[in-house]
C-alpha positions as CSV (number, residue, x, y, z in Angstrom):
1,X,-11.2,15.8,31.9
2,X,-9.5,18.0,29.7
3,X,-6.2,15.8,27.8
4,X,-3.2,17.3,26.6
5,X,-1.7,16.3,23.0
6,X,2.1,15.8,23.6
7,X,4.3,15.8,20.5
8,X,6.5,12.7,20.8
9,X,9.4,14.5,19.6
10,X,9.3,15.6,23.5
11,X,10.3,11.7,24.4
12,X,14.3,10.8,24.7
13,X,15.2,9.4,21.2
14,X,15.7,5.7,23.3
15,X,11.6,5.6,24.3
16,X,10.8,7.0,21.0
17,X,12.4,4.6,19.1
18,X,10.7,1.7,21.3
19,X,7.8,3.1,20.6
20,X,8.3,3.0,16.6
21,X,9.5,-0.4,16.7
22,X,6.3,-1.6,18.6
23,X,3.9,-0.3,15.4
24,X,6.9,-1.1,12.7
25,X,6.2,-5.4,12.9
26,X,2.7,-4.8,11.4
27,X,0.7,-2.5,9.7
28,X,-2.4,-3.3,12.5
29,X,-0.2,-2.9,15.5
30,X,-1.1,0.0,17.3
31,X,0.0,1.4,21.1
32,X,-1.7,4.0,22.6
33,X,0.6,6.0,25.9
34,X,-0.8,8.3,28.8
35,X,0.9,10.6,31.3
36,X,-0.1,12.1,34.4
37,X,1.4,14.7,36.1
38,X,0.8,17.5,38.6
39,X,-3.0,17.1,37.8
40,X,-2.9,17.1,33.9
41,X,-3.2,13.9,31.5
42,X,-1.2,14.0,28.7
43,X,-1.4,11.7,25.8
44,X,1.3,11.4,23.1
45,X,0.3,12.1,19.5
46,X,-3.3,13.4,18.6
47,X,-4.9,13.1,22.1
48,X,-8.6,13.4,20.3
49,X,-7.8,10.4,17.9
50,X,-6.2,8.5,20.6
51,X,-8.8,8.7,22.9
52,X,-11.3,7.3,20.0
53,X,-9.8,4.2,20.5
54,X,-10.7,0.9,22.7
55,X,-8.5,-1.7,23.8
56,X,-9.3,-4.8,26.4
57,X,-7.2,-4.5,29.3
58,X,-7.0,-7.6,30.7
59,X,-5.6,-7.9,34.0
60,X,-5.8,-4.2,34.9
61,X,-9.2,-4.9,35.9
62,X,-8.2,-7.3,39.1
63,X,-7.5,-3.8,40.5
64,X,-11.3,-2.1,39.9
65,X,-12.4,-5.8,41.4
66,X,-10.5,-5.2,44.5
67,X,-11.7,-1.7,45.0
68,X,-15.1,-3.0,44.6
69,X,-14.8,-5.8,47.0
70,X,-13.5,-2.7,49.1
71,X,-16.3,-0.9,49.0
72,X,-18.4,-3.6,49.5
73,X,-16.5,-4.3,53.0
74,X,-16.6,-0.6,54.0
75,X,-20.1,-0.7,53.7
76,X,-20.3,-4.0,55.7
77,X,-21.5,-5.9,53.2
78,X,-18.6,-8.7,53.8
79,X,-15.5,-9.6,55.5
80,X,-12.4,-9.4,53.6
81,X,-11.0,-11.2,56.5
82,X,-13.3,-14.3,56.5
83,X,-13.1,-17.7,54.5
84,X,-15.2,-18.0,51.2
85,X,-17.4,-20.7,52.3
86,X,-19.2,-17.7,54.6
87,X,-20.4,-16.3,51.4
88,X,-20.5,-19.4,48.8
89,X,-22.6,-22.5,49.0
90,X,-19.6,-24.8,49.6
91,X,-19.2,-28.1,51.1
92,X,-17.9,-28.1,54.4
93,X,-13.7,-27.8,54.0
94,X,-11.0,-25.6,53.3
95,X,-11.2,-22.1,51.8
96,X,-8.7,-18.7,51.4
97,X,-9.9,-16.0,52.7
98,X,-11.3,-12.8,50.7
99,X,-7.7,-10.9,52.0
100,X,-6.1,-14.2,50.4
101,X,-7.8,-14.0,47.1
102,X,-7.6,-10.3,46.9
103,X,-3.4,-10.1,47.2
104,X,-2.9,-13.8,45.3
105,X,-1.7,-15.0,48.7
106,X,-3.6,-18.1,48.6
107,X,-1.5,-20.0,46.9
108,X,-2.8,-20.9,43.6
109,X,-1.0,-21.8,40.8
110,X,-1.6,-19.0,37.6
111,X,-3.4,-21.8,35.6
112,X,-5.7,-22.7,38.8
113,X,-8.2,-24.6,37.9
114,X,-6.4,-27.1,35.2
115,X,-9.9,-28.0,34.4
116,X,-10.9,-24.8,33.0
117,X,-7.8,-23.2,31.6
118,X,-6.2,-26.2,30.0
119,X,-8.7,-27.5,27.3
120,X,-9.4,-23.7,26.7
121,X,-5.7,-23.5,25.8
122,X,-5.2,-26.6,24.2
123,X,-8.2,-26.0,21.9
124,X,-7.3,-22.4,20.4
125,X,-4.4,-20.6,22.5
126,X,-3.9,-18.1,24.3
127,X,-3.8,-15.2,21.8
128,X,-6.9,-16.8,19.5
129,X,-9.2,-17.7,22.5
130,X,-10.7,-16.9,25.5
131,X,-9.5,-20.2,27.8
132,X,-12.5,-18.7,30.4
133,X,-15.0,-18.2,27.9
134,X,-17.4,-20.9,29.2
135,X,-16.7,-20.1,33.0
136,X,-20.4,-19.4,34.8
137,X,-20.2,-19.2,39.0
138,X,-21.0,-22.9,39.5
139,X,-17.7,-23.2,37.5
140,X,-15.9,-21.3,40.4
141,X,-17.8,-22.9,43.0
142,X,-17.1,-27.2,41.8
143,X,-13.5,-26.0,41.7
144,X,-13.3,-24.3,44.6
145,X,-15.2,-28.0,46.1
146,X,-12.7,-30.1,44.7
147,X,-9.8,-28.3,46.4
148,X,-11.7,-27.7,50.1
149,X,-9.2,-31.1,51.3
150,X,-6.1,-28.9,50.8
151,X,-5.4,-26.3,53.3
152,X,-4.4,-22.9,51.7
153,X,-1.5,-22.3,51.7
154,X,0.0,-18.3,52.3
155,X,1.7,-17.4,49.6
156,X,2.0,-15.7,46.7
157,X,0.6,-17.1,43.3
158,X,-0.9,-14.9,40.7
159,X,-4.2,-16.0,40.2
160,X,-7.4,-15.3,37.4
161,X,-9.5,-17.8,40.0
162,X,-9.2,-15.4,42.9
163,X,-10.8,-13.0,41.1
164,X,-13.4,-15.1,40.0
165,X,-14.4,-16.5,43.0
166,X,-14.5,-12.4,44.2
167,X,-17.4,-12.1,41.7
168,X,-19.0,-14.8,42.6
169,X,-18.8,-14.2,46.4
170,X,-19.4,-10.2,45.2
171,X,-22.7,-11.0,43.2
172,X,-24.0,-13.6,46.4
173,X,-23.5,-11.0,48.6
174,X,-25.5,-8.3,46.7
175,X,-27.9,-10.3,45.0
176,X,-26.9,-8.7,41.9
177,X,-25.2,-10.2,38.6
178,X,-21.7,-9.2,39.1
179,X,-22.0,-7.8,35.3
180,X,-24.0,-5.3,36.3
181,X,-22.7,-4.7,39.6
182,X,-19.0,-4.4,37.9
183,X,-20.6,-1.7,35.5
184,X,-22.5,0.2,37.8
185,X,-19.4,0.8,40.0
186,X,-17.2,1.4,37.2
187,X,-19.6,4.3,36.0
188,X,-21.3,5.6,38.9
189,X,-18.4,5.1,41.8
190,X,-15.6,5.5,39.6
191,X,-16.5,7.9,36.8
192,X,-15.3,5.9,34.0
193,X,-18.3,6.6,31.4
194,X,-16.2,4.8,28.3
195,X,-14.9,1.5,30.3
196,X,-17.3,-1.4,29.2
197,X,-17.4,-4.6,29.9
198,X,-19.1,-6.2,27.3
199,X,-18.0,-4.5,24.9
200,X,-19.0,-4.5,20.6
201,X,-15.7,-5.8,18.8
202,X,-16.2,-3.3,16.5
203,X,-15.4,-0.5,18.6
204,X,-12.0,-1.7,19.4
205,X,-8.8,-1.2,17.2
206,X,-8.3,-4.4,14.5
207,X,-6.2,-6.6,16.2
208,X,-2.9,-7.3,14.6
209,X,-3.7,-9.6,11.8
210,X,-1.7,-12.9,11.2
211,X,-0.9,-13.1,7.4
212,X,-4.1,-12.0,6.1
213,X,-6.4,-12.7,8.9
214,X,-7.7,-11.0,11.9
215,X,-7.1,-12.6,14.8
216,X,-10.3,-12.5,16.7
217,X,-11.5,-10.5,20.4
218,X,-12.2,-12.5,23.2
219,X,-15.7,-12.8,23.9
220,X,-17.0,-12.6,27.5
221,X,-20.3,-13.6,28.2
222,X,-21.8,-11.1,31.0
223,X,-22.8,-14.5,33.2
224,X,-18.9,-15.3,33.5
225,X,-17.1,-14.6,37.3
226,X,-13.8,-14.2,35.1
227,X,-15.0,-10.8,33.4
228,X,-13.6,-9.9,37.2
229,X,-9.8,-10.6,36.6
230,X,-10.1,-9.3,32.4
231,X,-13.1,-8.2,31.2
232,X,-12.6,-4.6,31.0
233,X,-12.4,-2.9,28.0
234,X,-11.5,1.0,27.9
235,X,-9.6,4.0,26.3
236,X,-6.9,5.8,27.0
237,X,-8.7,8.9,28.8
238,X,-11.0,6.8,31.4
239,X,-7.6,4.7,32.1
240,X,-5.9,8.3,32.9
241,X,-8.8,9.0,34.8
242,X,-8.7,5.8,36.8
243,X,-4.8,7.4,37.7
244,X,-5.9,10.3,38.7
245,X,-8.7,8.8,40.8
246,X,-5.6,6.4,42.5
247,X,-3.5,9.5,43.4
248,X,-6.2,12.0,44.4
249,X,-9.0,10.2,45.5
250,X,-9.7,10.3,49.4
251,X,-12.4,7.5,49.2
252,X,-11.5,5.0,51.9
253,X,-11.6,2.2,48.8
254,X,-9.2,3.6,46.8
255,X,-6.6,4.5,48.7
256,X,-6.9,1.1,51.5
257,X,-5.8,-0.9,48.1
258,X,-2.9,0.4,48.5
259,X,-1.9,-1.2,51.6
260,X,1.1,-3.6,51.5
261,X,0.4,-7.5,52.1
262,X,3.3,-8.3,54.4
263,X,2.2,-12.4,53.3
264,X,3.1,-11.6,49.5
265,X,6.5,-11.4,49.8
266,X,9.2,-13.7,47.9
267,X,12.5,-14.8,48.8
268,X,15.3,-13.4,46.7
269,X,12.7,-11.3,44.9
270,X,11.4,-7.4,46.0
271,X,8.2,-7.7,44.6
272,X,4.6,-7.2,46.7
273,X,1.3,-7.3,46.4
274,X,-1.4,-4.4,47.9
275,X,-4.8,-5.1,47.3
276,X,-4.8,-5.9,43.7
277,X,-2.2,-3.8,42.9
278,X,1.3,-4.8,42.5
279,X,4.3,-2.8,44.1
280,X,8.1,-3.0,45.2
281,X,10.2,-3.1,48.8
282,X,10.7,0.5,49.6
283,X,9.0,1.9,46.6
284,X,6.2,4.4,46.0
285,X,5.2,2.2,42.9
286,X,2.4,1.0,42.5
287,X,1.6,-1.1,39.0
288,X,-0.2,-3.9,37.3
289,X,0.0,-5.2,33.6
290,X,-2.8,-6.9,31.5
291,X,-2.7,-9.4,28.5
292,X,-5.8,-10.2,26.7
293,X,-5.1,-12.4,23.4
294,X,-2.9,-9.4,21.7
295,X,-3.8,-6.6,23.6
296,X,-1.6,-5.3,26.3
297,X,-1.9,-3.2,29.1
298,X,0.7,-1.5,31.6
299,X,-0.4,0.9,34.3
300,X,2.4,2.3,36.7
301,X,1.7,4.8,39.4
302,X,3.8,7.0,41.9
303,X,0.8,8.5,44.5
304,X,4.2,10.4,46.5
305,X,5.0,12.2,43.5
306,X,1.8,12.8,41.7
307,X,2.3,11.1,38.6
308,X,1.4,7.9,36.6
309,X,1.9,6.2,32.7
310,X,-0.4,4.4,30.9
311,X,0.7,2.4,27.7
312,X,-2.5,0.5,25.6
313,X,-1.2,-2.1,23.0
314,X,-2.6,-4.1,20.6
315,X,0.1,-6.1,18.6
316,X,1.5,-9.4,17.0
317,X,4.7,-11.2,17.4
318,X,7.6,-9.6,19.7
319,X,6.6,-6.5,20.5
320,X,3.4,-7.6,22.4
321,X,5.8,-8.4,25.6
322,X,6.9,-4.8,25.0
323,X,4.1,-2.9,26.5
324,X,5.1,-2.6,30.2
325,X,9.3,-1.9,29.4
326,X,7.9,1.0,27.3
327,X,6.1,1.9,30.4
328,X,8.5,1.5,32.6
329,X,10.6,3.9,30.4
330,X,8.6,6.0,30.3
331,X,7.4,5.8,34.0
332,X,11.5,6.5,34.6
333,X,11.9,9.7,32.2
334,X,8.4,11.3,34.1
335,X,10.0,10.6,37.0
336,X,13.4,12.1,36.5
337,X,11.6,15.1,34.8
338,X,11.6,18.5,35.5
């Protein structure tokens, strides 16, 4: 796919300035920004050294989970509609559904299970440590166990554990490690010859450093469920790619993620979920960020009007919450366009 070098004198003086500001806190900071429009991926600056360059995307990859659980359905390998105790060797109790898992509908709190996440917090944070790093399946499945006495509950809650218990259900199902079920659908269904998901540190841009020291990558070990919900680790022309393939794609497991979860909604709020993805009350939108220790990641997506931004970020201090508003600035001046 051929990419387009856009001089980023082209941007409004406002986005350009953002942009600055988000590489001015540190000399390791770097941000990385895609377009797509009418069929052609632009990237802003040097598209060739851009495209040389690797950043973890986190939560992004919930969304290449759900389109493999998809697939996986469509090819009547499971229900999405059935309980995960069909799949998973689970005591006898309560479980969410694959539907509930896939649209964070089943009512699990973002830190879900406090067992896991906590100590892995407490012991290096968020930004120096993978809290999931130990995670294996018969993590998923004891947590899952200890909450089978509580009925779920439909609603939305943002959850890393639905998307682990995915893999684990997806790699039960297909008697395959989800590691190398995750990468053979990413290359071989999708396309996407540079996502990895185990990924050499060294290939990635230095993370923003902290004084004088590197902060370091998260490491994912390819036995862990969690690679599911942010394992992924890409550039900036397979994520482009991955746009195009939302917006032009006629495969039944692309576009069905699409599909608004009635169940999703909140009160006083116009946000909803699709199948992975995230989107708005009467909007053609569909998005999703991703945060992995200072990397960021902000995909946004109109399929109506045939376009879509990107914006990869790896940074310290302030800006790293600035990723998805540049995005969304940028999202707004492709939109309003000629």
């Amino acid at each position: 796919m051929d990419i387009i070098s856009l001089d980023p004198k082209s941007l409004r003086l406002k986005t350009l300035k953002k942009l600055e500001s988000y590489t001015a806190l540190s000399e390791n900071n770097r941000i990385t920004v895609g377009l797509y429009k009418d069929e052609k991926c632009y990237v802003i600056g040097d598209a060739g050294e851009e495209n040389r360059l690797f950043y973890d995307l986190g939560s992004v990859s919930k969304t290449v989970t759900a389109h493999l659980i998809l697939k996986l359905y469509y090819e009547g390998k499971l229900d999405i509609n059935a309980a995960a105790d069909k799949y998973l060797p689970l005591k006898k109790g309560n479980y969410p559904t694959l539907y509930q898992l896939l649209t964070h509908t089943a009512g699990y709190h973002h830190l879900t299970p406090l067992e896991v996440t906590l100590s892995g917090l407490m012991k290096g944070g968020y930004a120096r440590r993978n809290p999931y790093e130990s995670a294996t399946v018969k993590t998923v499945i004891k947590a899952l166990e200890r909450r089978r006495f509580l009925k779920p509950k439909t609603r939305y809650g943002y959850s890393d554990f639905a998307s682990a218990v995915l893999a684990a259900i997806a790699e039960e199902v297909t008697k395959t490690p989800f590691s190398l079920l995750f990468k053979e659908f990413i290359k071989k269904d999708l396309g996407l010859i540079n996502t990895k998901i185990e990924a050499d540190p060294e290939t990635r841009f230095p993370l923003a450093a902290k004084g004088k020291k590197l902060l370091p990558f998260w490491v994912w070990k390819k036995e862990n469920p969690y690679i599911a919900g942010g394992g992924t680790v890409s550039n900036i022309g397979d994520v482009l790619g991955y746009i195009s393939l939302q917006i032009e794609s006629d495969k039944l497991y692309i576009s069905a993620a699409h599909t608004i979860c009635e169940d999703s909604s909140l009160k006083r709020s116009n946000h909803l979920m699709c199948i992975g993805w995230h989107t708005y009350k009467n909007s053609n939108q569909l998005w999703h960020v991703g945060g992995v220790g200072t990397f960021r990641t902000s995909v946004i997506i109109n399929r109506k009007l045939k376009l879509g931004v990107a914006v990869l970020g790896n940074a310290k201090g302030k800006a790293t919450a600035n990723a998805h508003y540049i995005a969304k600035m940028l999202y707004s001046e492709l939109k309003n366009k000629k």
